[in-house]
Each structure stands twice: as C-alpha cells, then as structure tokens.
N, C-alpha and C positions, 0 to 999 in steps of 0.2 A: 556438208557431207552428202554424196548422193542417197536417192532413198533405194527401194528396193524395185528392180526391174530397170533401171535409168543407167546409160555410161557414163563416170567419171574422166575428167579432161587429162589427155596425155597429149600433151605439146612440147615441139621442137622448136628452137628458136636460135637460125644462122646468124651470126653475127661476127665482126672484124675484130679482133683483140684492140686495136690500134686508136678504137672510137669507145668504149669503155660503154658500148649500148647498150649488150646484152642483156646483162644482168637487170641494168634499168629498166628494160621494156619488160622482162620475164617478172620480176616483182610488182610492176605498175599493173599488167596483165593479170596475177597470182591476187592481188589485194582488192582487183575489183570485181573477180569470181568470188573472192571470200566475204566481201562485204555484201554483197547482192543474192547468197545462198541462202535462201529459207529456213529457217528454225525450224526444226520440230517440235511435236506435242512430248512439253514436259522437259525442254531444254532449257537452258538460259539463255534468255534473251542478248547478253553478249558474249561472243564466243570464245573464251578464255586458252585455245587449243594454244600449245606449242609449233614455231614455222623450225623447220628442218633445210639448212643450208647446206651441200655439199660439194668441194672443190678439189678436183687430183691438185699437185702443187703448183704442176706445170700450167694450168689454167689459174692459179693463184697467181704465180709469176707475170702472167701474161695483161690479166684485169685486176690483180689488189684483189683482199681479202672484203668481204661485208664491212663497211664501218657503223658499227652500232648505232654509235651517238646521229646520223644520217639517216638514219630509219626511220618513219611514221613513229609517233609516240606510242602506241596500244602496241606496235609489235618488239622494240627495244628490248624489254624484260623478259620475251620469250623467244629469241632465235639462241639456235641449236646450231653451230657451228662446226662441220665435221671436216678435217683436211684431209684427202688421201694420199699415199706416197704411190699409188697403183691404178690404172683404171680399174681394174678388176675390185680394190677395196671400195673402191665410188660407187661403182655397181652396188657390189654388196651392201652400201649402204642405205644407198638409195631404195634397194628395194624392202631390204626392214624397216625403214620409214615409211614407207606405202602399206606396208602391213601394221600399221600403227594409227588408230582410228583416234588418238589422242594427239597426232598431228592435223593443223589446219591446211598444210600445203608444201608442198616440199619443192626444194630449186635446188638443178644441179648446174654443174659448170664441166665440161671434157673440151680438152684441145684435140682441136685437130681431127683425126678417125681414125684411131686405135684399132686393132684388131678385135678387141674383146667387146670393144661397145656393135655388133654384125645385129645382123635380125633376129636372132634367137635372142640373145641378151634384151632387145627390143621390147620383145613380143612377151618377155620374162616384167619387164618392167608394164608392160599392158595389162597381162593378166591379174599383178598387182592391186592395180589401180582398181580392175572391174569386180573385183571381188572384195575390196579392204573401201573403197570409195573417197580414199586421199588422191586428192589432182596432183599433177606432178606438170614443171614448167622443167624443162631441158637447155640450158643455152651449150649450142653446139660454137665453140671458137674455132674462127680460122680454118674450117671443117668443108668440105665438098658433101652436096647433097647425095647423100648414099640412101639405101635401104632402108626403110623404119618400118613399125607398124605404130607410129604415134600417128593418132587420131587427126592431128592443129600440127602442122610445118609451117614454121614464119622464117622470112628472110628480112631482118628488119635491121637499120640502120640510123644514127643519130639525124636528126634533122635540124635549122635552125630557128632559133624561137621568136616566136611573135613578141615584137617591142613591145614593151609593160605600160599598161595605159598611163599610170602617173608618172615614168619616168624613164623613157626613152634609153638610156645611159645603164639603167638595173638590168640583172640577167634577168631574161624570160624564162617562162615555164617551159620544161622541159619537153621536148617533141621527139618522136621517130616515125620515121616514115617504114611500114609493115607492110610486106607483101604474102599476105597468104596463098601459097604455092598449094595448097593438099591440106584438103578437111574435108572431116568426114560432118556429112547434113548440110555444109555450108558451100557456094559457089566462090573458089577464089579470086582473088582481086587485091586491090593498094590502097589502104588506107593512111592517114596522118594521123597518128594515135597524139594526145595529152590530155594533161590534168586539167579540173575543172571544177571548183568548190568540190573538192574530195572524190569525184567520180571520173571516171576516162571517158575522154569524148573521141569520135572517129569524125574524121571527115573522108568522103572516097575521092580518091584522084584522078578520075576516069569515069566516073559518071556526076551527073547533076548534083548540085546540095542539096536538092527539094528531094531525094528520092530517101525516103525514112527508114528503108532495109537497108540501106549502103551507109545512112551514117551514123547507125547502131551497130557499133564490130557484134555485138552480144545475139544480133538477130539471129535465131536457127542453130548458133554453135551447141546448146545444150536445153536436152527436154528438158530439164528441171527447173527453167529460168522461164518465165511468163517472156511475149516477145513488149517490149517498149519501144516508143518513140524515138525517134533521132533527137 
C-alpha cells in the first residue's frame, strides 16, 4: 500500500489476445510490486489483502477466464473474480476496487478501445489509485495506443523460454519481452521480463547487461521502493 505523499502504480499493458500474454506479464508484474512493498508499523508481516480480477466478457472470450488452480499458492484463496457484460460495468468496477484499501492489487482486462474506457474514465481510475493507494495493472487487448493518464504503458509480448537446465525437452520459465513506451520517473526502453526463484528479473535489450539500472525493471518506477541491484 502506498504511504502518505507517494504515487501508487497505474499501468497499461498492450498485448495481442492471440498470444494469451497479457494477463501473464500484468500478474507477474502485479505479484512482484506486492511482494517487494514494505510493511508498515503495526501491520502484519504477511499481507493477507484480497487480488481483485476484472474482465468485460468480450476480453474473457478472447484470453479465458483466471484459472485458480494456476495461480501462486498465497493468492488462490483470495481472488475476486468480477465478469462484466459492459465496459462501462468494468469501469465501475474497477474503480470500487481501487477505493478499497482491503485490496492488494487489482487487474483488469478491456478489448479493443471502447468508447467509455477515453481519458476522463482514465484519469477517474488515476485519481483512484492516488488517493485509496491500491495499484492497478490494465491489460489493454488487441487495443491501439490511445489516450491515458496511466502513469506505466507496456507493450509487451510472449517471448520464448530459455531451455531448463536439467532438461532440455521441459517447458521453460515463462518470458515476455516489455517495451515501456510512457512512464512517468522512469526512461523508456525493452526489457526480457521472467521468473526467478520467486522474483522477476529484467534483462535490457538495447543496452549492456553490466548496466544495473537497465536490469532492474523496478529502478526509479516507484518512490516507495529502495532502488536494488540488477
């Protein structure tokens, strides 16, 4: 939860229905703001919050529903699953979720660019965020880059996985390749986002691996985060 005087992350995330990335990059992304967020004085040490998932149908139809059992263990028992038959209900819902400090993170899903999702609806779901301090990840389907006032715009895309060390032949750990188009504190650029004993590593696509801002996505994106090493 952000503390007081700090902006909470509002992020867009383009992606193709057809490659089923979106949502993958937007919860890998979502899980490692949440785990990495400082506790405060007099919290509990682990964060018991409710994750808030929300999908119009037509983005259901397009990427499948959440599958539970597929989820990180710690979050299974707590996603909130909302379907809307509307953008305008998705809205709606999304932004009572953001007004609810008893959520850990909320992910939404829109196809395409609706009329209702414009900048004002945007800019409604920002002030949300900066006032109630639940992040919110967006995955934008099959959507041309329009209008926002989300803070984090990604254009990211499945990538293929590095061969598993003991066995060639096993799926690898899951990879997308992330173009940060538009953020705010942060210089945009292309990363290789994946998993990594529980944490997400970045590598940059375009500059050196020895450069330790480029291969920490997390460098600069939020005050409230100390910066770390690559």
């Amino acid at each position: 939860m952000a503390r007081k005087g700090e902006v909470a992350l509002h992020s867009e995330l383009f992606a193709a229905s057809c490659e089923a990335g979106g949502a993958a990059a937007a919860l890998a992304l979502a899980i490692d703001d949440w785990r990495h967020t400082p506790r405060g004085e007099g919290q509990e040490v682990t964060d018991r919050r409710g994750v808030l998932w929300v999908q119009t149908r037509e983005a259901a139809r397009l990427a499948g529903q959440p599958y539970r059992a597929g989820l990180p263990k710690d979050l299974r028992g707590r996603l909130i699953h909302v379907l809307a038959n509307r953008t305008e209900d998705a809205l709606f819902a999304l932004e009572e979720g953001l007004r609810c400090r008893d959520l850990a993170f909320v992910i939404g899903e829109i196809a395409a660019n609706p009329r209702a999702l414009d900048f004002t609806a945007s800019r409604r779901l920002t002030l949300a965020i900066e006032k109630h301090g639940v992040p919110l990840f967006l995955v934008r389907l099959d959507a041309e880059r329009d209008l926002s006032s989300a803070r984090m715009r990604w254009e990211v895309a499945s990538a293929p996985s590095a061969p598993p060390r003991w066995n060639a032949q096993a799926p690898g750990t899951p990879q997308w390749r992330a173009e940060l188009f538009r953020a705010r504190n942060h210089a945009p650029g292309e990363w290789l986002l994946h998993e990594m004993d529980g944490k997400l590593q970045a590598l940059r696509s375009r500059k050196a691996d020895n450069d330790a801002a480029g291969m920490n996505w997390t460098a600069g994106l939020q005050r409230r985060r100390l910066l770390r090493g690559g």
